[in-house]
C-alpha positions in Angstrom: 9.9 -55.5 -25.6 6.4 -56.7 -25.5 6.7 -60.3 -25.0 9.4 -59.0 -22.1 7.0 -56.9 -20.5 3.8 -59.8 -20.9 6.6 -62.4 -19.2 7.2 -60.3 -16.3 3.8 -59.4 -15.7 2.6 -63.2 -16.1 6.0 -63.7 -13.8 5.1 -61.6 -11.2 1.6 -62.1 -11.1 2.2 -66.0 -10.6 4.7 -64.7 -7.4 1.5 -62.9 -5.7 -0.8 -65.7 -6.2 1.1 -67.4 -4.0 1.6 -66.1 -0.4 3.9 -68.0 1.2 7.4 -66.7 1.0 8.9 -67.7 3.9 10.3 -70.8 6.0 10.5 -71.5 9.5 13.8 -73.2 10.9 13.1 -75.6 13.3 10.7 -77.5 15.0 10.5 -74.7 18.3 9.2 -72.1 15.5 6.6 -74.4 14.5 5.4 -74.6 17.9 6.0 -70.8 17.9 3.5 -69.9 15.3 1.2 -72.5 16.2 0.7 -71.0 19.9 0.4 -67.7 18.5 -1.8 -68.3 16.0 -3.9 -70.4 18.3 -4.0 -67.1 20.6 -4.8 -65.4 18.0 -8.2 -67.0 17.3 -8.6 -66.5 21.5 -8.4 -63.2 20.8 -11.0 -63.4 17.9 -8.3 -62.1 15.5 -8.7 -64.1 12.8 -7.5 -62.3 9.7 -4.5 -61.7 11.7 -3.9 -65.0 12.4 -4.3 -65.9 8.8 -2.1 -63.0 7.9 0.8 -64.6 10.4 0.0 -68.5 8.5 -0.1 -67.0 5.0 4.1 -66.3 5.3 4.5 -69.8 5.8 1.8 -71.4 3.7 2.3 -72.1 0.2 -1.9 -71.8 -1.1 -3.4 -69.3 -3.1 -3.7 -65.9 -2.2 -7.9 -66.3 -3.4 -8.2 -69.8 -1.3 -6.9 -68.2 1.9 -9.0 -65.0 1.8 -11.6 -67.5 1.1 -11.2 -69.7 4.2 -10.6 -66.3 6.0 -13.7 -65.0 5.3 -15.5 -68.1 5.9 -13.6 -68.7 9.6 -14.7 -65.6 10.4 -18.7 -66.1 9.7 -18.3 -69.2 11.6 -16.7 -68.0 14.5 -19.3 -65.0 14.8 -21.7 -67.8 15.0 -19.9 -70.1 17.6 -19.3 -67.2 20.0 -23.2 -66.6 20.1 -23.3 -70.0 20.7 -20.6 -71.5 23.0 -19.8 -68.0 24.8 -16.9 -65.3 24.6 -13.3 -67.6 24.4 -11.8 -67.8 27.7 -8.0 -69.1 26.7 -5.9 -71.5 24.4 -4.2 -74.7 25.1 -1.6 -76.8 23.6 -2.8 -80.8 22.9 -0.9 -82.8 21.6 2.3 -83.1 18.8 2.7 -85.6 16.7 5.3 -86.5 14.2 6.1 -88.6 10.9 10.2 -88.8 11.6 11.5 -85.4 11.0 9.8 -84.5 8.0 6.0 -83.7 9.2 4.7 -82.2 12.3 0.5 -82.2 13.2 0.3 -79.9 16.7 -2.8 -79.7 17.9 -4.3 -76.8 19.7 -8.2 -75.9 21.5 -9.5 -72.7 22.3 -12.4 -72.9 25.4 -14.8 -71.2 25.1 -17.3 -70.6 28.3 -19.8 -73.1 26.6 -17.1 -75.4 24.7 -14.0 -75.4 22.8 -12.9 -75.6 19.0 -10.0 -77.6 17.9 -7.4 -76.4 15.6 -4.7 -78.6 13.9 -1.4 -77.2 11.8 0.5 -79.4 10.0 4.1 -78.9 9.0 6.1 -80.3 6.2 9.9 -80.0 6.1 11.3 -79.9 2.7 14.7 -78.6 1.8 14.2 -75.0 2.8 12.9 -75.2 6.1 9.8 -75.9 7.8 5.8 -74.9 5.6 3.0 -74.6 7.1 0.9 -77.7 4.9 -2.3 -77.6 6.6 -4.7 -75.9 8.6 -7.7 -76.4 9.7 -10.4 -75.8 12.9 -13.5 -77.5 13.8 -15.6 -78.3 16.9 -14.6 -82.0 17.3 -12.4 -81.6 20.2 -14.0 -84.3 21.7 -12.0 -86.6 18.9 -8.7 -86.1 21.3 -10.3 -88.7 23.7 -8.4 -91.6 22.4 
């Protein structure tokens, strides 16, 4: 009974360490999430838009809070700096065939803009969020 009870606790503790737990099913709900996500951060919501990538994203519950708090410190910083945000705009998508998807998003501010980048895997379930990431290097899309 003991070794049952130390399996399902190690069992179920492995499960929460790992957030994602859901899959999106095609390419416009990729776009979806991106976009909201992206308004999100307009919004200066960020642990909700974090909360919304987390269902898709298969990284440690620990890691995420991690980058959550850290986004958020950051962000505090860059709105002193580059000004209240002021909207969100769609980039660019780029694909690898039908199996990965990079979308790229900025969010203006009044003084500049931040760039944020989800990339999407497809494996045999659906569509995962495989990346994210934002920095201030918008001026990288000039290619």
């Amino acid at each position: 009974m003991r070794t049952t009870f130390t399996f399902l606790f190690f069992f179920l503790l492995t499960i929460s360490a790992n957030a994602q737990n859901k899959f999106l099913k095609d390419r416009a709900q990729t776009e979806q999430l991106s976009k909201k996500v992206a308004e999100l951060f307009n919004s200066n919501k960020i642990s909700e838009s974090f909360q919304e990538l987390s269902s898709y994203w298969p990284i440690p519950e620990n890691e995420l809070e991690g980058l959550e708090e850290k986004t958020i410190k950051y962000l505090n910083l860059l709105n002193e700096r580059f000004g209240e945000p002021i909207g969100a705009l769609k980039v660019r998508t780029e694909s690898i065939s039908d199996i990965a998807l990079k979308e790229t998003y900025l969010v203006r501010y009044q003084n500049s803009a931040i760039r944020l980048i989800f990339t999407y895997y497809k494996n045999s379930n659906g569509w995962i969020v495989n990346a994210f990431k934002w920095d201030d290097s918008f001026t990288d899309e000039f290619k």
